[in-house]
C-alpha positions as CSV (number, residue, x, y, z in Angstrom):
1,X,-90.1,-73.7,-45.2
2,X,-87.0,-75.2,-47.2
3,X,-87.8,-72.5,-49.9
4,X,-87.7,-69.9,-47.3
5,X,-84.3,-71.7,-46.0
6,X,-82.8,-71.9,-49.4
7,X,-83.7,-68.0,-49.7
8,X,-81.9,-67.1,-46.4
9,X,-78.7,-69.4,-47.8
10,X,-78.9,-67.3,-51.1
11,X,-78.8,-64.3,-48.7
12,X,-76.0,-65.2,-46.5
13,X,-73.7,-66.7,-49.3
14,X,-73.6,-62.9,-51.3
15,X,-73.4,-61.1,-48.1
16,X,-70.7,-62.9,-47.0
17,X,-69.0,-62.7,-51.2
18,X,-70.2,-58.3,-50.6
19,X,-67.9,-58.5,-46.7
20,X,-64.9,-60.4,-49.2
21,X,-64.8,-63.8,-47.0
22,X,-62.4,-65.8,-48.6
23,X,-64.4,-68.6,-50.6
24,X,-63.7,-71.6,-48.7
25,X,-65.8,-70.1,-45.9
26,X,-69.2,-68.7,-47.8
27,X,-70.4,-72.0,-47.9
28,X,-70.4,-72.2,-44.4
29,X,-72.4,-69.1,-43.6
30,X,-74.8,-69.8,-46.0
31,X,-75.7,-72.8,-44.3
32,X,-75.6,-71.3,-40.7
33,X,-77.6,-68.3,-42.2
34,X,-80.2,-71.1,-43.8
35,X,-80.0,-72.7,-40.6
36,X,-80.9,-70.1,-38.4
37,X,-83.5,-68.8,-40.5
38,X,-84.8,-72.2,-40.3
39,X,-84.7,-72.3,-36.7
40,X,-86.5,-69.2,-36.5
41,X,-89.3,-70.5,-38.9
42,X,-89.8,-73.5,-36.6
43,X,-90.0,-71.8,-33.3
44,X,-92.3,-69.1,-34.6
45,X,-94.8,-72.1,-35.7
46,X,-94.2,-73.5,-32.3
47,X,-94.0,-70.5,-29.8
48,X,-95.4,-67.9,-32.0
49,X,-93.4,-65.1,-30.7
50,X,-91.0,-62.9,-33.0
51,X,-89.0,-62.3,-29.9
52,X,-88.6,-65.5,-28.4
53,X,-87.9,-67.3,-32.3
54,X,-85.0,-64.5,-32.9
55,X,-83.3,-65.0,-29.5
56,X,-83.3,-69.0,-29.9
57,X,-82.4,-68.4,-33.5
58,X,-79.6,-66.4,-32.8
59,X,-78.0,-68.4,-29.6
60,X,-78.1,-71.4,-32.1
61,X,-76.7,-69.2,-34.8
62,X,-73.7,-67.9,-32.4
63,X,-73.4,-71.9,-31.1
64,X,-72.8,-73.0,-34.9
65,X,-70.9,-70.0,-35.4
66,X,-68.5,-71.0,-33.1
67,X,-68.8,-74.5,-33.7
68,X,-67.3,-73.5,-37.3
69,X,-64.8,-71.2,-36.1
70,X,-62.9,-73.9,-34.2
71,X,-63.3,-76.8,-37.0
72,X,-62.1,-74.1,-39.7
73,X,-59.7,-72.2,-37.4
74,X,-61.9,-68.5,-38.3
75,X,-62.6,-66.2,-37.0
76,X,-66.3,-66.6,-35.5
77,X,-67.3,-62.9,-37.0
78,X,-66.5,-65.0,-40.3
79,X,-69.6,-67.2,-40.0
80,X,-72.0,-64.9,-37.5
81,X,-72.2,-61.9,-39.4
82,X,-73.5,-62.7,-42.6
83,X,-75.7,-65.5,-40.9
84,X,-77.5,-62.7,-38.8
85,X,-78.8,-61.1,-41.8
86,X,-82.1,-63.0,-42.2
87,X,-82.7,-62.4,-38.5
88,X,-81.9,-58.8,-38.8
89,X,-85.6,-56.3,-38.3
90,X,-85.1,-54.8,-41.5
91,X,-88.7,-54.7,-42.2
92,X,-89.4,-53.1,-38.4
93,X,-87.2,-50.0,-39.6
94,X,-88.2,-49.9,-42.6
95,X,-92.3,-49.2,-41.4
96,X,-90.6,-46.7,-38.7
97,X,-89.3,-44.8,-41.4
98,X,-92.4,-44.8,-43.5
99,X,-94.5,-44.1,-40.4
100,X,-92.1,-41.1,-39.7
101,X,-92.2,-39.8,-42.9
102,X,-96.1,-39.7,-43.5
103,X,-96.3,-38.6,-39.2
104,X,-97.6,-40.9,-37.8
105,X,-96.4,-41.0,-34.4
106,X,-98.1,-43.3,-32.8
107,X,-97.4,-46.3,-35.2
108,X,-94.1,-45.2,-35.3
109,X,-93.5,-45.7,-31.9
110,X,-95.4,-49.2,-32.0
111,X,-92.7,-50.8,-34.7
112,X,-89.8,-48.6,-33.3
113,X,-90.3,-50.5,-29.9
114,X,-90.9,-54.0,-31.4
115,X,-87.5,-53.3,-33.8
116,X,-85.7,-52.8,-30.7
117,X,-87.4,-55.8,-28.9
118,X,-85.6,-57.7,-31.7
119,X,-82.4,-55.9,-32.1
120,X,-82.2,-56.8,-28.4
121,X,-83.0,-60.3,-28.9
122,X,-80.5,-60.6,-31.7
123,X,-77.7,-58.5,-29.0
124,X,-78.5,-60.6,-26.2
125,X,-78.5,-64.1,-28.2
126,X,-75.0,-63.4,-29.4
127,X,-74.0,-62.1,-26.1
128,X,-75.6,-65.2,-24.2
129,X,-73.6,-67.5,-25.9
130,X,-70.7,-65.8,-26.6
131,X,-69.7,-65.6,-22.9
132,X,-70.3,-69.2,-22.3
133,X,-68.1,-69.8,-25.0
134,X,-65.3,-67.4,-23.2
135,X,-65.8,-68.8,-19.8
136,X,-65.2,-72.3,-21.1
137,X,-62.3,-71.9,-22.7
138,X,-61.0,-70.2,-19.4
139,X,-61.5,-73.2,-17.8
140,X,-59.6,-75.5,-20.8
141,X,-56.8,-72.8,-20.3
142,X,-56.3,-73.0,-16.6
């Protein structure tokens, strides 16, 4: 697992040197990337579900995400981006693609719909966490 972690740091740090973050901050998304790859690890040995360990992954993800935004006064797209990558279905599109290719329909369909079940959870985590973020700093405003 801490192989698999240092991996997803790897990933997230050159990702985030390919979108030109300014160096101070690559450090920091390679360790939320790590992290949430991490996260997903452990909640896919718990749970079992790809679904379930991408959404939890990713609401923890967007929580450090904007944890670091306010300590480093960043943006939060600064850290969240690059840290998604390793959560990202690239794999699911990739055997929808192939299926396509060689027609076969019906598998096809099968990794199309679980690639979307994950793109979803990945959209919804962000979104989940994101608003509670906004409504709470509503309420600090007011």
């Amino acid at each position: 697992m801490i192989l698999k972690m240092i991996g997803a740091f790897l990933a997230t740090a050159a990702l985030s040197v390919v979108f030109e973050a300014p160096r101070k901050y690559i450090l920091h998304a390679g360790i939320a990337g790590a992290m949430s790859w991490g996260i997903y690890l452990a909640v896919m040995e718990w749970k079992s579900n790809a679904v379930i360990a991408t959404f939890v992954a990713t609401a923890i993800l967007t929580l450090i995400s904007h944890t670091m935004a306010v300590i480093c006064k960043a943006p939060v797209t600064m850290f969240l981006i690059p840290a998604v990558i390793p959560l990202v279905p690239g794999a699911g599109m990739y055997r929808v693609a192939y299926s396509l290719l060689y027609e076969n329909g019906p598998a096809a369909a099968m990794y199309g719909y679980q690639t979307l079940q994950l793109a979803g959870a990945i959209a919804f985590g962000i979104f989940f966490i994101d608003v509670l973020f906004r409504n709470r700093q509503l309420l600090h405003r007011k």
